[in-house]
N, C-alpha and C positions, 0 to 999 in steps of 0.2 A: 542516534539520529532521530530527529522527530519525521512523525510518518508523511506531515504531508510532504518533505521534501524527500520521503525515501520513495512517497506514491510517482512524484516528479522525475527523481533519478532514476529511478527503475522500468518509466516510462510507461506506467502503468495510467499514469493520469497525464494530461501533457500540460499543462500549468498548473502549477501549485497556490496560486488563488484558488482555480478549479478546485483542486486535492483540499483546500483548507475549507471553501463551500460545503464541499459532501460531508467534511467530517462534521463540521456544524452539522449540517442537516439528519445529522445521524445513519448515515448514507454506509458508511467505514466501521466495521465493529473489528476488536483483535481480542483473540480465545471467548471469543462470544459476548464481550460487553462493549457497548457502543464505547468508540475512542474519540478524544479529542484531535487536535491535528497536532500539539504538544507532546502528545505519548511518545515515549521515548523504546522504538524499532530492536528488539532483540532477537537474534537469531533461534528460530522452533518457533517465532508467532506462527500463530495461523490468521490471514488477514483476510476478513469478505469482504466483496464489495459490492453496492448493491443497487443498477441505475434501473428503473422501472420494473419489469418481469425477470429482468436479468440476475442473478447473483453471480459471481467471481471470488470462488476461495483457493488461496494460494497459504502454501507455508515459505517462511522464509527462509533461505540458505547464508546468502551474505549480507551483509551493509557496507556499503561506499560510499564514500563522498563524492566521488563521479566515476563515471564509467563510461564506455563508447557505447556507442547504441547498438553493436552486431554483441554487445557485454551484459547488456541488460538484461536479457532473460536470462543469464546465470543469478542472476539474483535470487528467484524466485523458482519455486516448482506449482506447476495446478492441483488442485484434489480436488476430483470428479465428487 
């Protein structure tokens, strides 16, 4: 699955324009090299995300093509 739509499904970004913006803008890196929004989502990434002071790293558990929203954080776990 490519990330921006797994940033979208996972509800981690809420439009995947958004999720394909950031990745442009080098916002999105997976196992630490900036990713495009085409990188193709494999289970062990580890994804940051990064909107001004903030950064957001998660590993990934699963990939779906869609999922309920009370589903979506099985997708992913945080690392502090």
């Amino acid at each position: 699955m490519r990330l921006d739509k797994f940033l979208k499904v996972s509800r981690l970004i809420k439009r995947r324009t958004v999720a394909n913006d950031a990745c442009d803008a080098s916002h999105v890196s997976v196992n630490g090299r900036p990713a495009k929004a085409s990188y193709d989502v494999k289970v062990g990434d580890i994804i940051e995300i990064s909107f001004g002071e903030r950064t957001t790293r998660l590993r990934v558990l699963d990939v779906r093509d869609f999922t309920a929203k009370a589903d979506a954080a099985s997708m992913y776990e945080f690392i502090s």
